[in-house]
MARSE-69027 format. One record per residue (C-alpha): residue in one letter; y, x, z. Coordinates in steps of 0.02 Angstrom, whole numbers, plus 32768, in hexadecimal, padded with zeros to 4 digits. Example, Ala and Ser with C-alpha at 12.3 -4.5 7.8 and 13.67 -1.06 7.14 Angstrom:
residues 2
A7F1F82678186 S7FCB82AC8165 
END
This chain:
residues 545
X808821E05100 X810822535117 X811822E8519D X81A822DF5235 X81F4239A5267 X819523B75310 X81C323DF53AD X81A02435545B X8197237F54B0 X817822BB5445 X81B0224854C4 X817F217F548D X81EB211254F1 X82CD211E5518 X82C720C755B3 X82F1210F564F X8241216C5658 X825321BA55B4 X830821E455BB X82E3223D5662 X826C229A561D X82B922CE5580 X8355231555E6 X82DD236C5644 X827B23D455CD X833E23E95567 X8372243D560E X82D124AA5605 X830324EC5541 X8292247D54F5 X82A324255462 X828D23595476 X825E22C653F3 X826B22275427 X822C219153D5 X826820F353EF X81F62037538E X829D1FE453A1 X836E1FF85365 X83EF205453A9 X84991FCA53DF X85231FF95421 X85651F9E54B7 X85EC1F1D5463 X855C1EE75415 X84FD1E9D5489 X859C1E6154EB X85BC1DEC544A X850B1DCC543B X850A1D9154E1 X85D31D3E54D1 X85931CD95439 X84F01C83547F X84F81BE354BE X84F81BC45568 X84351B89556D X84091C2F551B X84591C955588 X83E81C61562E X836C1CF255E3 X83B61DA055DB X835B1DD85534 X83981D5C54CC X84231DD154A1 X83AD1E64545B X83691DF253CF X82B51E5853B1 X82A41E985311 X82141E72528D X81AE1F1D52A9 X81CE1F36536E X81B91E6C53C9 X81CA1E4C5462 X81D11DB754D1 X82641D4D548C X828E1CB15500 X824E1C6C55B9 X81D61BF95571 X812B1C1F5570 X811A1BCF54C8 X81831C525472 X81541CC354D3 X809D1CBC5497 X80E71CF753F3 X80D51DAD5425 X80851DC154E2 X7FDE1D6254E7 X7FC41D2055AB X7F2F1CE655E8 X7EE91CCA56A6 X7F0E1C555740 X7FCA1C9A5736 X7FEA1CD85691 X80A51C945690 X80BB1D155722 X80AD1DA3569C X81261D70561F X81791E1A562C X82371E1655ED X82561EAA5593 X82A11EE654F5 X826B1F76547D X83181FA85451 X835F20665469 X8370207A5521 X82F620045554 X830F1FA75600 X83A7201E5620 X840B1F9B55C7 X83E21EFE5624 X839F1F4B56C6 X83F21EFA5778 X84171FBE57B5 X83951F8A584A X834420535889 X82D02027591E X825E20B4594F X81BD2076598F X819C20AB5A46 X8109211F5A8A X80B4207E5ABC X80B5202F5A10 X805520D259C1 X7FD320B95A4D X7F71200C5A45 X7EC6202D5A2D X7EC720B35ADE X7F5220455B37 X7F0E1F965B15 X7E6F1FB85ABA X7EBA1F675A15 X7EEA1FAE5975 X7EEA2048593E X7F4020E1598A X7FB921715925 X7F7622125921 X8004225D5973 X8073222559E9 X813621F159FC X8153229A5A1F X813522D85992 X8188224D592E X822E225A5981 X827522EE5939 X825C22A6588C X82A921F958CF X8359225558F1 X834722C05853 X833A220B580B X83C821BA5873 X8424224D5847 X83F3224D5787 X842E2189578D X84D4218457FC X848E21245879 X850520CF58ED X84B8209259A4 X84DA20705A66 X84F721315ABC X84C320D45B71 X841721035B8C X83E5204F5BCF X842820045B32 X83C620645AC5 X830720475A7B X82A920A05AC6 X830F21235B2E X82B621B65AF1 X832422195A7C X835722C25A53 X83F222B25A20 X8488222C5A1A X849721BF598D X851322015917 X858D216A591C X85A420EF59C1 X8569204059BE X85C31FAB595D X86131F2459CA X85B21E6859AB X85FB1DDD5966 X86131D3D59DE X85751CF459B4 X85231D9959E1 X85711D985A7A X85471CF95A9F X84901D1E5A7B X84A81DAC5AEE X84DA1D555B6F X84601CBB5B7B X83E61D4D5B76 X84171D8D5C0F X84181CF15C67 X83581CE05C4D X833F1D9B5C78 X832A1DF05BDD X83B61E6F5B85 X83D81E6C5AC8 X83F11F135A9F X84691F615A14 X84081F865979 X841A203C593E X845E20245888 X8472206F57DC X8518205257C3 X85B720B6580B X861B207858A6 X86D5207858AA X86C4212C583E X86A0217A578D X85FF21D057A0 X85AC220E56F9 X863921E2568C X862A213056C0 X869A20B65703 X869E206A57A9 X86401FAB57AE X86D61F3957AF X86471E9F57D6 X86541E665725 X85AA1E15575A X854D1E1556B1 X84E11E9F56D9 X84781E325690 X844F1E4C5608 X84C61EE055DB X854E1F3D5659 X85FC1F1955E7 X86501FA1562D X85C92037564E X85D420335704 X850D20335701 X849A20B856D0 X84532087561A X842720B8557C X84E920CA552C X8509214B55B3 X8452218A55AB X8436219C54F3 X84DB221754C2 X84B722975556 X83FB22B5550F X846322D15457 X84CF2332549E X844C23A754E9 X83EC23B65440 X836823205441 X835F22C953C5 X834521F753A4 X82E821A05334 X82FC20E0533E X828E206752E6 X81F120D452F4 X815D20665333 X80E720ED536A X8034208F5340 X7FC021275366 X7F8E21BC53D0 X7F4322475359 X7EB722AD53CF X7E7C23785387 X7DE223CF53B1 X7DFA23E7545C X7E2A23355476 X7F052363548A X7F61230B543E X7FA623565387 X801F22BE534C X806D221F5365 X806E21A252B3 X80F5212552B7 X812C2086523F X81DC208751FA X82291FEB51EC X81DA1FDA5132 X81301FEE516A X811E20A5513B X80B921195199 X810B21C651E5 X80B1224E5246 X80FC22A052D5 X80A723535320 X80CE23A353D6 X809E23F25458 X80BA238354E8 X80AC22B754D8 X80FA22445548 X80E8218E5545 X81762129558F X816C2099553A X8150200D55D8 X80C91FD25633 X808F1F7B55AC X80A51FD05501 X805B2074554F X7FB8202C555E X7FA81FCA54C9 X7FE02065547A X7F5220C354D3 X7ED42049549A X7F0F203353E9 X7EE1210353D7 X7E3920EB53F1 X7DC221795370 X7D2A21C7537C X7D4D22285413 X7D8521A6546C X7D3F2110544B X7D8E209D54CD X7E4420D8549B X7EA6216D54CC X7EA621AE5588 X7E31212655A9 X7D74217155D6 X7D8321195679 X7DA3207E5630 X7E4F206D56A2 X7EB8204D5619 X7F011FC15603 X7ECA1F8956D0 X7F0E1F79576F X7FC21F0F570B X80321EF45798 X80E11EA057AE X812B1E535849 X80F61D875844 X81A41D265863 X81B61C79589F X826A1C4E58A9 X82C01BD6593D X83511B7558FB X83E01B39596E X84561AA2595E X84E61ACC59E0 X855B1A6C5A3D X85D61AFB5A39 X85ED1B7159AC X85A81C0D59AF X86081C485910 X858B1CBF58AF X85B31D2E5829 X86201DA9587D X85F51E4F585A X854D1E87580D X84CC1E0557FF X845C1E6E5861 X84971EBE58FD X841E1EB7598D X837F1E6559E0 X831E1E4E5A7E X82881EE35A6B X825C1EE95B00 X81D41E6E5AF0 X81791EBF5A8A X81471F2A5B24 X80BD1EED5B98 X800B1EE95BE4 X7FFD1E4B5B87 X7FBF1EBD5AE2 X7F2A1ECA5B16 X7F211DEF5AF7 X7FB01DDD5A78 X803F1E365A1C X80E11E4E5A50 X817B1DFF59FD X822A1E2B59D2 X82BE1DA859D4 X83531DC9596B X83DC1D595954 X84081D3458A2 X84C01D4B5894 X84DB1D1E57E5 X85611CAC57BF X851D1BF457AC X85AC1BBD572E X85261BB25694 X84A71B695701 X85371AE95750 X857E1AC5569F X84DC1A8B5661 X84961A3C56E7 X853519CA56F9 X852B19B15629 X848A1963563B X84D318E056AE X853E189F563D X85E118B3568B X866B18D05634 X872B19035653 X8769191E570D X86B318DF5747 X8665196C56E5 X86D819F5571E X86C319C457CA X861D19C157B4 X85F61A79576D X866B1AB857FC X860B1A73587E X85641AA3582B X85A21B545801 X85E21B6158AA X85761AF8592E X84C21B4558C7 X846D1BE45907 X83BF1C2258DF X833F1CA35948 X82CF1D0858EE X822B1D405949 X81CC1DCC5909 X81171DDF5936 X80AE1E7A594A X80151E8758C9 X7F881EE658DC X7F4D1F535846 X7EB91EFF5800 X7E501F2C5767 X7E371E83572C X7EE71E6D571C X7ED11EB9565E X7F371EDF55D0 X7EBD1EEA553B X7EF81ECB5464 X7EF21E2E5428 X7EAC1E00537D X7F4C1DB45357 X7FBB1E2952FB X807E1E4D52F2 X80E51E575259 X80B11F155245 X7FFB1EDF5251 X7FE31F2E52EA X7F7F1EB85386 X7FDE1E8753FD X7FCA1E8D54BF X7F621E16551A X7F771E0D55DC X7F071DBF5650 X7F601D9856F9 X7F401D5B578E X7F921D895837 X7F0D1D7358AC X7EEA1D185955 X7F561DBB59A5 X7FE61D715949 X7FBE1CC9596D X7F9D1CC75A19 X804D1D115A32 X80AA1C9D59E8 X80471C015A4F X806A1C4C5AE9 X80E11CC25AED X816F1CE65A5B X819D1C1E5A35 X81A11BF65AF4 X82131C885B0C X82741C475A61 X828C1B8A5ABD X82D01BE85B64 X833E1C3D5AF2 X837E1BC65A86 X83B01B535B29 X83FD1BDE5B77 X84821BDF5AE9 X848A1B1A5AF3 X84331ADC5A63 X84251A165A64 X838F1A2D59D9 X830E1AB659E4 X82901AC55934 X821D1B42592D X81C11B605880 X811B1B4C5873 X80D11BB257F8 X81041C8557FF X815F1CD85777 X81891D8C5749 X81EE1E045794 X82051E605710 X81BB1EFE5756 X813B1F3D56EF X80BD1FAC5741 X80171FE8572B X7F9520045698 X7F8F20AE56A6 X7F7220C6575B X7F8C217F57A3 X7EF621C35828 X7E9222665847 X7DF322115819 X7DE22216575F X7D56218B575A X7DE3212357AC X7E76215A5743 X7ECE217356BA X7F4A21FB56EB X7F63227A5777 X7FDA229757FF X805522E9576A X801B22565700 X7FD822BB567F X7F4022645635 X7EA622A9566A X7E56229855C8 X7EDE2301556B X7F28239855B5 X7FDB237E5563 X7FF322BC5563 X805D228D55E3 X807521C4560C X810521A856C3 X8146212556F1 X8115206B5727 X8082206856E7 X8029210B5747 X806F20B457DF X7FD620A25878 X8031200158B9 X80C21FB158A5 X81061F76595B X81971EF75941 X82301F42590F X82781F64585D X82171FF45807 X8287204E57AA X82AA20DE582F X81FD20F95838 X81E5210F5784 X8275216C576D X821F21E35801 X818C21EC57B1 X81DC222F570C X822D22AB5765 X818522FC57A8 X813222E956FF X81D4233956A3 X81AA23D7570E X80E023D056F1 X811E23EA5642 X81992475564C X812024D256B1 X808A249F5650 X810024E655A2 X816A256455EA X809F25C45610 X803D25A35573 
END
């Protein structure tokens, strides 16, 4: 085993939690090490990863960060394969086949941009509708860290107060609002006609402006899986402003434990290199911004004398209360296009149901319009007819253009049963791998029987769909929360309001997984918020010892 040069702050993790924080404590004159289980690419490289799959492959965003040996991750959208490295078990286990990739940068690179902020009502269920669990502080208190965020990002979004979510914001968003597409617009507008408004999503990616050193969006609309130009915050833009600063990198370092001292801090990080030697890494501070996921299996996999259930874990909350946003997803055959794929595949969604007495019965539900372009999805749906020549051509254009698809995204309660826990199956490093037990609840369910896919019909006739099919089983949104939840109560817990652990005065763990509850909007803002207030628990915490 061989020794690492320490520093002030060890941050696990280069998404946008971790590069948040490291720019943070940089800022403060503190020295930053960040470790990273997966390899550093370079943009052109995953735009001719992505150019050279086949068009089947390229229906799942990840299939252009092949995973490497020591750091897997889920590789493909079928559960088969995907068994290979997340092991899913309970009534909806495919509903937790999280998509991400352990690559430098994280999510950054195949993010949609999407930054919601929850409202004052979503951090409020158990004393509004006696479900749940309530934050420990209130929306208040977040919101300052939500435009240090939006700020942090170059977040572009609506400056009209009734086109924003929720109204209640400090400042303006540093960039206005991009214009939708046509099939956007057409969304928009069969929305209104049944009363509801589909409101401008505040996004990650610059409007019509350089902002950061990045381009303007130009709509490419492959923000999915990787932004070709840079128009959207990630981990190419991310990565060189932490160097810059003084942190340093170091990729292909699979941390695999959490070493505890005497008074139960933690002394050291050890890591894997890519050939299966062991490295030890001392600090100060320890921040783990791995995901949702791989910061609790982390956690447990540290288990020693002192802590016998794993790291941070003497209220036996890690691991619990796994949370995502259940999707079903309402696809459209038109009689008129609707012509998606203009602009970013992402750009809005009707939020506003996610708001209602109704919590106190079921969860709310968000409805975003999809507005990918459906040429891969046309081309081989018209393939597998047989067609051929001028028949076949005609044939993708109509499907590419007379297709549409509504995604609805359900509110989840956090529930410990809904458990991450190690598997005795074991990756290529020997190391367990996570097993997830998952199931969203009657809260869920009862929402989608009588509330979201009723709402989904209404909508999809509003735009004139001749055929309405609505999926029956839920899948991931890809918004990885919980397993670490935050709270006051440390028999409830795993981290505080700062979330710092409670068991261990200088181990730090923001982001998804310290969220309270989820609501129904992208989490990435909140995260990103949450990393912000933890980044100065840290200075202060340093800048007195």
């Amino acid at each position: 085993m061989t020794d690492i040069i320490p520093a002030d702050v060890i941050v696990v993790g280069t998404g946008v939690v971790g590069c948040l924080v490291a720019e943070q404590a940089l800022d403060a004159g503190l020295s930053v090490l960040m470790l990273e289980a997966g390899p550093r690419v370079e943009r052109w490289q995953i735009v001719e990863n992505y150019r050279n799959l086949p068009p089947t492959e390229r229906l799942h965003f990840n299939a252009a960060y092949p995973p490497k040996p020591w750091a897997p991750h889920v590789e493909s959208a079928t559960p088969a394969e995907a068994q290979e490295y997340l092991q899913l078990e309970g009534p909806d286990a495919r509903a937790y086949q999280q998509g991400y990739v352990r690559y430098a940068g994280g999510a950054t690179w195949h993010w949609a941009g999407i930054c919601w902020r929850l409202t004052p009502d979503d951090m409020r269920l158990k004393s509004l509708y006696g479900v749940g669990r309530d934050w420990d502080f209130d929306y208040n208190t977040l919101e300052p860290y939500y435009t240090r965020a939006e700020y942090a990002l170059g977040v572009c979004g609506p400056s009209e107060p009734e086109l924003q979510w929720p109204p209640i914001r400090s400042k303006p968003y540093p960039m206005g609002r991009l214009p939708f597409g046509p099939g956007e617009q057409r969304f928009t507008d069969a929305a209104a006609s049944i009363g509801l408004r589909n409101h401008p999503a505040a996004q990650a990616r610059n409007s019509g402006t350089a902002y950061d050193g990045r381009p303007p969006c130009c709509g490419n609309n492959n923000c999915i899986p990787v932004c070709p130009i840079a128009a959207k915050y990630d981990a190419a833009t991310a990565l060189p402003k932490i160097e810059a600063k003084g942190g340093k990198i170091l990729v292909n370092a699979v941390v695999y434990k959490l070493e505890t001292g005497n008074k139960n801090e933690i002394q050291a990080v050890h890591y894997y290199d890519s050939n299966k030697v062991s490295h030890r890494v001392s600090g100060k501070v320890f921040v783990l911004a791995c995901n949702g996921i791989e910061t609790p299996k982390l956690l447990l996999m540290s288990m020693d004398a002192r802590n016998p259930k794993g790291v941070a874990n003497s209220s036996d909350q890690v691991g619990r209360n796994m949370m995502d946003q259940p999707k079903l997803v309402v696809e459209l055959a038109l009689a008129e296009p609707a012509w998606t794929g203009v602009g970013p595949v992402q750009g809005s969604s009707i939020i506003e149901t996610s708001q209602g007495d109704f919590r106190n019965r079921h969860g709310g539900a968000l409805f975003r319009f999809n507005n990918m372009a459906r040429s891969r999805l046309g081309g081989i749906a018209a393939l597998e007819k047989g067609l051929v020549g001028k028949a076949l051509d005609q044939e993708i254009r109509r499907l590419s253009a007379c297709t549409a698809e509504i995604a609805i995204e359900h509110e989840l309660l956090p529930d410990p049963n809904n458990r991450l826990t190690l598997s005795d199956k074991r990756d290529w490093l020997g190391l367990p791998k996570p097993n997830i037990y998952y199931d969203v609840g009657d809260y869920v369910r009862r929402s989608a029987q009588t509330y979201s896919v009723p709402i989904g019909k209404r909508l999809g006739a509003a735009m004139g769909a001749t055929d309405i099919q609505v999926s029956t089983g839920f899948t991931q949104s890809d918004h990885i929360m919980g397993g670490t939840i935050m709270g006051r109560d440390t028999g409830k817990s795993v981290v505080d309001v700062d979330c710092r652990a409670h068991d261990h005065s200088n181990l730090f763990l923001p982001g998804g997984g310290a969220m309270t509850t989820g609501g129904c909007g992208n989490s990435t803002l909140t995260m990103a918020a949450l990393a912000f207030k933890a980044a100065d628990a840290i200075v202060s915490q340093l800048k007195q010892a």
